[in-house]
Z-matrix of the N, CA and C atoms (Angstrom, degrees):
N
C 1 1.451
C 2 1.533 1 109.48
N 3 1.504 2 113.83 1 147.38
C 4 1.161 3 113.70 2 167.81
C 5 1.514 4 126.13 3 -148.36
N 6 1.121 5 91.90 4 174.47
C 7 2.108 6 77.64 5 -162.68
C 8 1.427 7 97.48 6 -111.66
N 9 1.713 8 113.78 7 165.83
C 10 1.334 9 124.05 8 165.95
C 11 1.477 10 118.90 9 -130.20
N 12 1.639 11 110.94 10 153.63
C 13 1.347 12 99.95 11 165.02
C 14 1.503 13 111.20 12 -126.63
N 15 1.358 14 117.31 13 -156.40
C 16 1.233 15 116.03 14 -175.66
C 17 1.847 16 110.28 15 -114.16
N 18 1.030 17 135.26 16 170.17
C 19 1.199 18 134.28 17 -167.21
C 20 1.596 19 114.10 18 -68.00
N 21 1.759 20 111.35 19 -38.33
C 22 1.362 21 106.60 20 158.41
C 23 1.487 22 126.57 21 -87.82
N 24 1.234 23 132.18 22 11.00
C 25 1.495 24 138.94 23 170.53
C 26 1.976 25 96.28 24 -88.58
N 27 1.423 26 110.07 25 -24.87
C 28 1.802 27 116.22 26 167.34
C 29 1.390 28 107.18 27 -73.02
N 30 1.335 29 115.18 28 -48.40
C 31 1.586 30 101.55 29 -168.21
C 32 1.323 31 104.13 30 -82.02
N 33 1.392 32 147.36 31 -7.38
C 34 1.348 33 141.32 32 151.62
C 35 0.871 34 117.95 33 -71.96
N 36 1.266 35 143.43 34 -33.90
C 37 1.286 36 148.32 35 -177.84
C 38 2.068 37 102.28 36 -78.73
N 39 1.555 38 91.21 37 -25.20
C 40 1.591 39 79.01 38 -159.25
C 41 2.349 40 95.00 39 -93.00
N 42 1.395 41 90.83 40 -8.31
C 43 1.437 42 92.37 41 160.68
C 44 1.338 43 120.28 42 -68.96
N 45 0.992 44 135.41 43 -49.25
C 46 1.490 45 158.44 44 -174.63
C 47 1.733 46 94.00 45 -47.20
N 48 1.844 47 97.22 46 -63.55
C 49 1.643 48 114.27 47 -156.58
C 50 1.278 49 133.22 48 -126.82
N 51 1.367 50 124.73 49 67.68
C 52 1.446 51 127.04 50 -145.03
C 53 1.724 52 115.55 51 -65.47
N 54 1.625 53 87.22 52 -6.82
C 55 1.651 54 97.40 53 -162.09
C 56 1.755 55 114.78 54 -95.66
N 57 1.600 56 100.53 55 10.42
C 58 2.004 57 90.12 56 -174.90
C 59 1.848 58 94.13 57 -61.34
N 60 1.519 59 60.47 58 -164.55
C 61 1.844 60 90.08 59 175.15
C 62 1.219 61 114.22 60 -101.46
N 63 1.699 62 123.83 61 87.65
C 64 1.380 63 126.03 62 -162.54
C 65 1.727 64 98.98 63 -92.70
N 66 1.215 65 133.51 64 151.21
C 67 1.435 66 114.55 65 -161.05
C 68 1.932 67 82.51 66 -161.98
N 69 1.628 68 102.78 67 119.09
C 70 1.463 69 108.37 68 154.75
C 71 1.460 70 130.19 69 -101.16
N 72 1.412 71 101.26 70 120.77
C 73 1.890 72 79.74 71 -177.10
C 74 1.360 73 107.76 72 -106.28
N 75 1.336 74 127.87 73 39.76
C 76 1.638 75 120.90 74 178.53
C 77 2.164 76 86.39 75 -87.08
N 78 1.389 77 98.37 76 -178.54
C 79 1.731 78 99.08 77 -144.63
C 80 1.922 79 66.39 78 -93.07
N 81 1.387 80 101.14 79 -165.96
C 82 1.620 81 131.95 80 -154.20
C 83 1.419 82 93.17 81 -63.16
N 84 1.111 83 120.19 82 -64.05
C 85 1.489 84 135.27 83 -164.55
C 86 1.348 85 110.88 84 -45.91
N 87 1.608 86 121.19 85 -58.36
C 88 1.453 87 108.01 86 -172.42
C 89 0.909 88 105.84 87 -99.07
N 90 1.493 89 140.27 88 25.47
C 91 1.732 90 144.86 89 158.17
C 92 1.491 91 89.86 90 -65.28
N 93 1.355 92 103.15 91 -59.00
C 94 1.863 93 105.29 92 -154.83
C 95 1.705 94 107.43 93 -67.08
N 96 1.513 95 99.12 94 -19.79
C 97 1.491 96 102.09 95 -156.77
C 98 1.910 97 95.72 96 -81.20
N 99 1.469 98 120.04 97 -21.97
C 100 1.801 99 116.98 98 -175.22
C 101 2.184 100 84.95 99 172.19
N 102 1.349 101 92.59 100 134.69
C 103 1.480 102 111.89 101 165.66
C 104 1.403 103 112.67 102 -163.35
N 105 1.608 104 103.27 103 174.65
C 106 1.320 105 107.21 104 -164.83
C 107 2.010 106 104.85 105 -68.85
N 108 1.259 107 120.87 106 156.03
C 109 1.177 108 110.74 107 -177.28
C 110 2.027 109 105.09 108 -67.69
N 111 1.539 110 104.40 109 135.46
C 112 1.767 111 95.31 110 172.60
C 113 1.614 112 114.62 111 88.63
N 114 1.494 113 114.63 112 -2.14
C 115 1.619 114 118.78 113 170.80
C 116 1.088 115 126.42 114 -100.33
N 117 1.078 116 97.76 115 130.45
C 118 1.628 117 106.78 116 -167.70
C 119 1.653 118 102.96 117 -77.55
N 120 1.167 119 133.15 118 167.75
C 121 1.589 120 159.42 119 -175.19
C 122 1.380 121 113.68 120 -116.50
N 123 1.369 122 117.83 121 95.42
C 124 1.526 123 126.19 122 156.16
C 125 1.457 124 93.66 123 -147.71
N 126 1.706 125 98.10 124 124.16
C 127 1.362 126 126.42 125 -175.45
C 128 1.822 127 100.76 126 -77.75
N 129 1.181 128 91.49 127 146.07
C 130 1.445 129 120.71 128 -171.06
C 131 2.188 130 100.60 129 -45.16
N 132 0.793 131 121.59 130 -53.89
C 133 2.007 132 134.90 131 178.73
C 134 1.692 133 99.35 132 -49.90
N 135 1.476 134 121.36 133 -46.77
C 136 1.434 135 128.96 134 178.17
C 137 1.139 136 108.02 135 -49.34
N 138 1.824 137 106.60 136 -59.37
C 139 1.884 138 125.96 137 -169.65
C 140 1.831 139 103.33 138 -59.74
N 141 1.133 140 97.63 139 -52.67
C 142 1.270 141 82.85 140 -176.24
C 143 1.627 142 131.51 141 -85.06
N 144 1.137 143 108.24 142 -26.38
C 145 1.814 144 123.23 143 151.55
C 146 1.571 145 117.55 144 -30.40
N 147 1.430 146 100.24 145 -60.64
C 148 1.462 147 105.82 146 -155.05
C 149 1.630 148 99.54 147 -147.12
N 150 1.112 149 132.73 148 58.56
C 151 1.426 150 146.17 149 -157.94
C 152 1.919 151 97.20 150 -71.87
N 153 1.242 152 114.48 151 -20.98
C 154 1.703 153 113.97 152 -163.01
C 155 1.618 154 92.88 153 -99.40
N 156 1.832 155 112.94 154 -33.91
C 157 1.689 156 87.06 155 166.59
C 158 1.481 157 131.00 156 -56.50
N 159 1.312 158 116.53 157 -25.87
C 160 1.426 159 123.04 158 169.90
C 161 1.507 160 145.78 159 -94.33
N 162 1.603 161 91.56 160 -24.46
C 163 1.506 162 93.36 161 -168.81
C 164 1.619 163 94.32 162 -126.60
N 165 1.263 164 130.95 163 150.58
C 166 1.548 165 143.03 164 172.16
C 167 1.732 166 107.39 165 -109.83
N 168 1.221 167 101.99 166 128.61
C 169 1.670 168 116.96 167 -169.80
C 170 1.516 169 101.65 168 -53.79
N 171 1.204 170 106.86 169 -43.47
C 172 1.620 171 118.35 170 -175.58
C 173 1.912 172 118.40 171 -47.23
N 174 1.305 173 111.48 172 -26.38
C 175 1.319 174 134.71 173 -161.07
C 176 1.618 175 100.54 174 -116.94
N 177 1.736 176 95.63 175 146.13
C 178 1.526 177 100.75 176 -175.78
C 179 1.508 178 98.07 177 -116.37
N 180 1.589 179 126.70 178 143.36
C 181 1.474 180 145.99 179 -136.92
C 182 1.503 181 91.07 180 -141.64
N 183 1.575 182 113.63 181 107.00
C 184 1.513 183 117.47 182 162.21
C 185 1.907 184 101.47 183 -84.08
N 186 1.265 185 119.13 184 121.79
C 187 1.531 186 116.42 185 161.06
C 188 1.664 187 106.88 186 -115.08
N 189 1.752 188 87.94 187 165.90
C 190 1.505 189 95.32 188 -173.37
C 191 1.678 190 91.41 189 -170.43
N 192 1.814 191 95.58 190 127.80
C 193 1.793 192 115.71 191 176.85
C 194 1.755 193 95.95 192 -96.63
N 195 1.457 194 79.11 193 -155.30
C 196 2.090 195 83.52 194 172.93
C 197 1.200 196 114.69 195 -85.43
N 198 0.966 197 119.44 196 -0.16
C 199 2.066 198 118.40 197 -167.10
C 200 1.427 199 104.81 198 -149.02
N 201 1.373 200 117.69 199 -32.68
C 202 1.842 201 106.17 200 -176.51
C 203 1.182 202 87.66 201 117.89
N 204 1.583 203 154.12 202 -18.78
C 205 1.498 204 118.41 203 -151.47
C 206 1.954 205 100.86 204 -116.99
N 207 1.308 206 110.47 205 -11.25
C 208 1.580 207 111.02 206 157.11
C 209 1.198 208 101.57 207 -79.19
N 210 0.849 209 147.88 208 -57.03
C 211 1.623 210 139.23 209 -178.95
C 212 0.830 211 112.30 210 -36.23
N 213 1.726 212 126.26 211 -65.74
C 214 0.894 213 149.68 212 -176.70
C 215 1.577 214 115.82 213 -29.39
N 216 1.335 215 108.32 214 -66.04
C 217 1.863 216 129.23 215 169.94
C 218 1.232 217 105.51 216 -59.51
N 219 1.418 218 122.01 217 -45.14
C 220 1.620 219 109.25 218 173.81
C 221 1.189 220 129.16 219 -59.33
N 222 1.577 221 122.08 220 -32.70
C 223 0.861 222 138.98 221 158.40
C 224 1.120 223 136.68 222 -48.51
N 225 1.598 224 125.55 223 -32.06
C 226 1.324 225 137.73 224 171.28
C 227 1.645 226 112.30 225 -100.54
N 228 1.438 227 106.93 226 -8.19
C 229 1.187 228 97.04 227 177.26
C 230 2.266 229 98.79 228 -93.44
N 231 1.261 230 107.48 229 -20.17
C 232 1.371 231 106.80 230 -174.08
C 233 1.698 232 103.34 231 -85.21
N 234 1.437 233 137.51 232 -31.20
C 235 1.364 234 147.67 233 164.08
C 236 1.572 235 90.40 234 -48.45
N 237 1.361 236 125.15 235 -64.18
C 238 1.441 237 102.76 236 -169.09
C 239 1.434 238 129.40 237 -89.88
N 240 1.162 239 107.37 238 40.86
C 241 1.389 240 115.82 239 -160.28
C 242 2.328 241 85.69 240 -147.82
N 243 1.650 242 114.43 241 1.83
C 244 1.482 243 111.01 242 169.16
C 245 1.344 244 110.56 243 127.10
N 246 1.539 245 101.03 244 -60.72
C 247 1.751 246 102.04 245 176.47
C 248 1.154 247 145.09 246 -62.97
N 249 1.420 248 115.93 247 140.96
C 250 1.223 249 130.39 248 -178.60
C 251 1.492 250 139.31 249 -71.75
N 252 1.618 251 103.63 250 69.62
C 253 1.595 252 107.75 251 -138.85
C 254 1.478 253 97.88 252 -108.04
N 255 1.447 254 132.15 253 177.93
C 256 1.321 255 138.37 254 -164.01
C 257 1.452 256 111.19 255 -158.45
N 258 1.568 257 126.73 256 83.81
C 259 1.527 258 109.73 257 177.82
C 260 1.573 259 130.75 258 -70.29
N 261 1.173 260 120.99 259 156.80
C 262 1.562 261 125.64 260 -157.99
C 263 1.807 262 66.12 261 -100.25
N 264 1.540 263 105.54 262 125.88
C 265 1.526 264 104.34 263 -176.80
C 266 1.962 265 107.29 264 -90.91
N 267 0.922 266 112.54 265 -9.09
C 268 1.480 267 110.98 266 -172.36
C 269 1.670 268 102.94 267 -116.55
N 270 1.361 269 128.01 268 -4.45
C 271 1.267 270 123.39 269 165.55
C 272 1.687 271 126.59 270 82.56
N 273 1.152 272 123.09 271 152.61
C 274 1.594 273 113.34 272 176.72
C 275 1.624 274 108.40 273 -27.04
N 276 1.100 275 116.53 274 -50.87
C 277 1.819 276 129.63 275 171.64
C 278 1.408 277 118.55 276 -12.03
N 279 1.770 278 86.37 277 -57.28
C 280 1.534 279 104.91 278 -139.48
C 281 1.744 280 88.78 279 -95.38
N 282 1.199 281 120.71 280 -11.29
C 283 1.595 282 138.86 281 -162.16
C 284 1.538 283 106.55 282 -90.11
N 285 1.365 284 111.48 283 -31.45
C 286 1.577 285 132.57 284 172.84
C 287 0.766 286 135.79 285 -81.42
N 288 1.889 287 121.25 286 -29.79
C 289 1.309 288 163.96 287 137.39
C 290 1.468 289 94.62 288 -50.07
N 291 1.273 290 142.64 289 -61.90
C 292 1.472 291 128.92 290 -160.68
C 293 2.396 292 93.78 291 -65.77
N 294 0.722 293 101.70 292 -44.40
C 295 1.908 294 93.75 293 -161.26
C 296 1.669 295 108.58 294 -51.83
């Protein structure tokens, strides 16, 4: 199972805590082109390939695509596979839309 929030339940949370595990998986290009401030870049093919080079079960992983619904699948495919993951449900989009 995994939980979601919304783009302003992130920027409160990310006031509070600059230090989660902010994680983009849109590919190289539109990381560089606008992202959330403090997120790191591993494209969605990496996460699911090789999910233990990056992420530790022990640790909880906020992700976020352009809309919420790649996240979304990554997310349920990484919950059932141990981790403690959290999708940004409205996406870089919805994060740009919140300011």
């Amino acid at each position: 199972m995994y939980k979601e929030i919304d783009s302003y339940a992130l920027r409160d949370l990310l006031k509070k805590d600059k230090n989660i595990h902010l994680i983009d998986i849109r590919d190289n290009y539109h990381y560089i082109s606008g992202c959330i401030p403090n997120a790191k870049n591993i494209p969605t093919n990496y996460l699911i390939t090789n999910p233990s080079d990056y992420l530790e079960k022990r640790e909880e992983y906020y992700f976020y695509c352009n809309s919420g619904s790649t996240s979304r699948r990554l997310c349920q495919f990484l919950a059932n596979k141990g981790y403690h993951v959290v999708n940004i449900e409205d996406g870089y989009t919805g994060y740009l839309d919140s300011m």
